[in-house]
C-alpha positions in Angstrom: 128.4 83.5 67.5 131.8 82.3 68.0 134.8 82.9 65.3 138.0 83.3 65.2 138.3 86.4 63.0 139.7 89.9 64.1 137.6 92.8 62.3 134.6 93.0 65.3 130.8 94.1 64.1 128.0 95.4 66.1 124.4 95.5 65.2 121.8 98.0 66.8 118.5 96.4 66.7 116.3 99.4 67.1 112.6 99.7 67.0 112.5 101.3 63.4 116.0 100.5 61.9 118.8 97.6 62.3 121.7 98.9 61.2 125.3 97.1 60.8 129.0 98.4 61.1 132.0 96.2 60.2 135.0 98.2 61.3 138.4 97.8 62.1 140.8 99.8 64.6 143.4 102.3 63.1 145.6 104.8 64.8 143.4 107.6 63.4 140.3 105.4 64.8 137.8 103.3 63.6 137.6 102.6 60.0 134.5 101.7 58.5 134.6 98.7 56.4 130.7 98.3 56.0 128.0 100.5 57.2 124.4 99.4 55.7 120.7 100.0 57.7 117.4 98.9 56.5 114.1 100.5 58.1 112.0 97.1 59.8 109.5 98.7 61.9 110.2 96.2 64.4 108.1 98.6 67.0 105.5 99.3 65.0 101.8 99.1 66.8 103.6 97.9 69.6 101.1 98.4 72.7 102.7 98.6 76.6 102.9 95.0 77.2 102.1 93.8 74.2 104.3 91.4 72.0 105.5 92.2 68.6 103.8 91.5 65.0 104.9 88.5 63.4 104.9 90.7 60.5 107.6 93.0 61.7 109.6 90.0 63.4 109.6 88.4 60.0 111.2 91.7 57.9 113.5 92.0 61.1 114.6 88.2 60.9 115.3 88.9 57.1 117.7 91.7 57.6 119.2 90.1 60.1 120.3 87.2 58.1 121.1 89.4 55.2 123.4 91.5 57.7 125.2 88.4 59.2 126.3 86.7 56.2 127.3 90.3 54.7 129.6 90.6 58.1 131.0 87.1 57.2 131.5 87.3 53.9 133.9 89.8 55.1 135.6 87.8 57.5 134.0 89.9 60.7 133.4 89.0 64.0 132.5 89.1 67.0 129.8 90.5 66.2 127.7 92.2 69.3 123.7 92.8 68.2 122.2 94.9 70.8 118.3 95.3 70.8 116.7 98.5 72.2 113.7 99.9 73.2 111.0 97.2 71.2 112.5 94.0 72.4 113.0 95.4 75.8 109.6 96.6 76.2 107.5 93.9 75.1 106.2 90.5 76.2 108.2 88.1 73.8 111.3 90.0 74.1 113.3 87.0 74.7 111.3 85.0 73.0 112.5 86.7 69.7 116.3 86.7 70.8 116.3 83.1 71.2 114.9 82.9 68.1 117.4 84.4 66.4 120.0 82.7 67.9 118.5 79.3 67.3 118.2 80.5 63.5 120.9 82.7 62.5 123.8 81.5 65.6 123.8 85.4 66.7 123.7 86.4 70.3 121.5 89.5 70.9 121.6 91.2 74.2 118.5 92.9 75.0 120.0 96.6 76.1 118.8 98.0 79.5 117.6 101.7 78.9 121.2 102.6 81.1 123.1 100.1 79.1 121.9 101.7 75.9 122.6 105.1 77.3 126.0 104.4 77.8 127.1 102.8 74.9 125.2 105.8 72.6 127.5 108.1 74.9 130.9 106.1 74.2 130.0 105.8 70.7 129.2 109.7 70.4 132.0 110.9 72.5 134.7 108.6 70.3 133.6 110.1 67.7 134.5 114.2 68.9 137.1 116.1 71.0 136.7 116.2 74.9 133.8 118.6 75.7 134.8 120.1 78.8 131.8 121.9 80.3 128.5 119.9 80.6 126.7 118.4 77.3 123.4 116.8 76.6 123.4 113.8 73.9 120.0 112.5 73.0 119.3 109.6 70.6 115.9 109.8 69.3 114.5 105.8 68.1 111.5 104.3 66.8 109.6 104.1 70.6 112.2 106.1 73.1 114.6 108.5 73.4 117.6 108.4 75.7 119.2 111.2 77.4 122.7 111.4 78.5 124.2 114.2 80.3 128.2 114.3 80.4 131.1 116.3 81.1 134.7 116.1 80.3 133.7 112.9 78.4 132.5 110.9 81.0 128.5 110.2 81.4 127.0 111.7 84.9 123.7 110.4 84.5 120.6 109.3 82.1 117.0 108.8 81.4 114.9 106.8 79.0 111.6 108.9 78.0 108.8 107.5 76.0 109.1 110.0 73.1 109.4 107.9 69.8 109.3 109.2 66.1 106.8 105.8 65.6 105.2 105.6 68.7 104.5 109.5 68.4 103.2 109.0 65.2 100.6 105.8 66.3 99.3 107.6 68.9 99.0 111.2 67.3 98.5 111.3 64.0 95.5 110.7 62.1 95.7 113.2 59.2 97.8 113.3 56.2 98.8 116.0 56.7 98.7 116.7 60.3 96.1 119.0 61.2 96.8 122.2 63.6 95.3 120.6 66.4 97.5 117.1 65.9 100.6 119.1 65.7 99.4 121.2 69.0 98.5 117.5 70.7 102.1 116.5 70.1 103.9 119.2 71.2 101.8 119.2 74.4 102.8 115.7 75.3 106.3 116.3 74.4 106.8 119.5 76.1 105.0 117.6 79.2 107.5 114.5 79.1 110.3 116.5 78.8 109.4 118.3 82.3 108.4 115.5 84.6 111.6 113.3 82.9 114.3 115.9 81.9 113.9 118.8 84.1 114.9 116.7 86.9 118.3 115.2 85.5 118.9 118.8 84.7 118.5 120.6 87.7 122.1 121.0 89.1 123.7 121.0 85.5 122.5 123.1 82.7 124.2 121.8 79.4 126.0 124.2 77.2 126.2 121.5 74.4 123.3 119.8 72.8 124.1 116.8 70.9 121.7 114.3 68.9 122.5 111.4 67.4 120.3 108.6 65.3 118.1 108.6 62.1 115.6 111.3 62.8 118.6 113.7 63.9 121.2 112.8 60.6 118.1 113.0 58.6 117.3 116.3 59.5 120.7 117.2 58.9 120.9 116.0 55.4 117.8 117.5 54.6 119.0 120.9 56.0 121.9 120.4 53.5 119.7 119.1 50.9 121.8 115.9 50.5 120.3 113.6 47.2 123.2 111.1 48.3 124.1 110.5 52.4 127.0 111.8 52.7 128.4 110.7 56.8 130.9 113.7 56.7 128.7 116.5 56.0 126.1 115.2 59.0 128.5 114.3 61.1 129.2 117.9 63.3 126.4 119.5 61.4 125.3 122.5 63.3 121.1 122.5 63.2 120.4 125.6 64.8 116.8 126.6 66.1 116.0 128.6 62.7 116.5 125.6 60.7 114.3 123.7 62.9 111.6 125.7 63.0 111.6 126.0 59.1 112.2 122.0 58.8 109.3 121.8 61.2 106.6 124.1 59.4 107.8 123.0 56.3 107.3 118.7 56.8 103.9 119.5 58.7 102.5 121.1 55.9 102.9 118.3 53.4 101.7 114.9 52.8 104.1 111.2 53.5 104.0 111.2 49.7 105.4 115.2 49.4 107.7 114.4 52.3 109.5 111.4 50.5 110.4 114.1 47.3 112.5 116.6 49.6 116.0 116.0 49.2 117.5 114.3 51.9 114.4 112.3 53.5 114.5 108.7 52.5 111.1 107.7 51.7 110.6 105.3 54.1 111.0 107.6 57.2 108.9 110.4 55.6 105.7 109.3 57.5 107.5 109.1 61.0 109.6 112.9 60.3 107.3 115.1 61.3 106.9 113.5 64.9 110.8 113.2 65.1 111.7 116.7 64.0 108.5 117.9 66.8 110.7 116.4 69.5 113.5 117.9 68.3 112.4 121.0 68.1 110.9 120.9 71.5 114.6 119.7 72.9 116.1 122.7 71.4 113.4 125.2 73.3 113.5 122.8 76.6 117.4 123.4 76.6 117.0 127.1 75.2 119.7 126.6 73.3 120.2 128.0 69.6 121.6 124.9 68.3 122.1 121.5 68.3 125.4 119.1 66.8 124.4 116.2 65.6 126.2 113.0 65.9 126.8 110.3 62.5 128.0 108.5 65.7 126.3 106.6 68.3 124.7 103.3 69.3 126.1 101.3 67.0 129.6 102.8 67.2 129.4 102.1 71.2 128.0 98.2 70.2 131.1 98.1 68.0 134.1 99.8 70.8 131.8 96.5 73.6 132.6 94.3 70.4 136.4 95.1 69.9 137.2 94.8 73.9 137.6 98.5 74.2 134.4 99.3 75.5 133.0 97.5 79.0 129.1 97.2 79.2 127.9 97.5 82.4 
């Protein structure tokens, strides 16, 4: 999509959400103009080599469109979509980006799991002072979660693990609510992912700092808070520490989608997927054996937006 406008957008095309940001560039930082995200499900039921439901292509072409002529209306561009973990996984991938090109004129790179890493770092670290002594960021989406281990504000290294609030949820859950031996399942096959992919990435650097960003992670936050509105600068540098976890944790697997989607600070439509996110989380938090985590408003998107304005290289 080529304009000659001056106020550059980004898109994150993620397997549950697509969320916009039109921002422009001020001496104190970046200054949101428009920040909107609508839950698609573009993952959902998505198989290892599969191909993606027209059904969920369809309510992701929709936002889309909705999104781009919201971002003009406004003058923006370039805008940069970047598509994550669904798109890059499955078997018609491409076929969906050309799609949207052909239909709405707007280029989306399909993000490498290192590319997607390091934009969620730039876009977490703009957003906070320098941490000087190692720090683990984490972005938990819809099918995988990437990890990102950095010091003194530069990114050292990565992985991409298969543990997704969704995918979790598919593969897991069959009870509403989760029975004892569901929850025990899950934590099993987190706690097991997290060694064979983590441990090694951590084995000459033990974070001090434990940093999440993404929907599961701000919703947890705002729930913690019990937020009835969103409110970006409350979650943003929220402290979660291992006691509010554990209490979050017991306290979603006990009750039903439907129960879930009253408590304040859980949008409705993420209140079936929760209980699988906030399991990974709290298994994180006990993997690192730390007593807290910050979590990030900042991330992905931001880091789409710093490749957008020229300020941010992607490799």
């Amino acid at each position: 999509m080529t304009m000659d406008f001056a106020i550059p957008a980004s898109i994150d095309i993620g397997s549950n959400t697509i969320r916009l940001l039109v921002a422009s560039l001020t001496k104190n930082g970046i200054k949101r103009l428009l920040v909107k995200q609508k839950v698609t499900r573009l993952g959902e039921g998505l198989k290892p080599g599969g191909s993606l439901s027209t059904q969920a292509k369809e309510r992701t072409l929709g936002v889309l469109r909705n999104f781009c002529n919201e971002a003009l209306a406004l003058k923006a561009g370039p805008i940069l979509a970047g598509a994550t973990g669904a798109v890059r996984e499955t078997v018609d991938g491409k076929d969906f980006a050309s799609r949207v090109k052909r239909e709405l004129g707007l280029d989306v790179l399909i993000l490498t799991a290192r590319q997607e890493a390091d934009l969620t770092a730039a876009g977490v670290l703009n957003a906070r002072p320098t941490i000087s002594d190692p720090a683990l960021i984490f972005d938990l989406g819809g099918r995988s979660t990437e990890f990102i281990l950095t010091q003194d504000g530069h990114s050292l290294t990565s992985a991409s693990l298969a543990l997704g609030a969704v995918s979790l949820t598919e593969v897991f859950f069959r009870s509403d609510p989760p029975t004892l031996k569901e929850i025990r399942a899950i934590r099993v096959e987190v706690g097991a992912i997290l060694c064979q992919g983590l441990a090694p990435m951590l084995k000459d650097a033990k974070p001090k700092t434990l940093i999440g960003t993404a929907g599961t992670v701000t919703t947890l936050a705002a729930m913690a808070q019990e937020l009835t509105i969103y409110r970006p600068e409350l979650v943003h540098n929220f402290r979660l520490t291992r006691k509010d976890m554990e209490g979050l944790f017991r306290r979603l697997a006990g009750l039903t989608a439907a129960e879930r989607a009253l408590i304040p600070g859980l949008p409705e439509d993420r209140a079936d997927i929760i209980v699988a996110g906030a399991g990974v989380v709290l298994e994180l938090i006990r993997f690192i054996n730390t007593d807290q985590l910050i979590v990030s408003d900042a991330g992905l998107l931001e880091g789409l937006w710093l490749a957008a304005a020229g300020l941010r290289r992607i490799l």
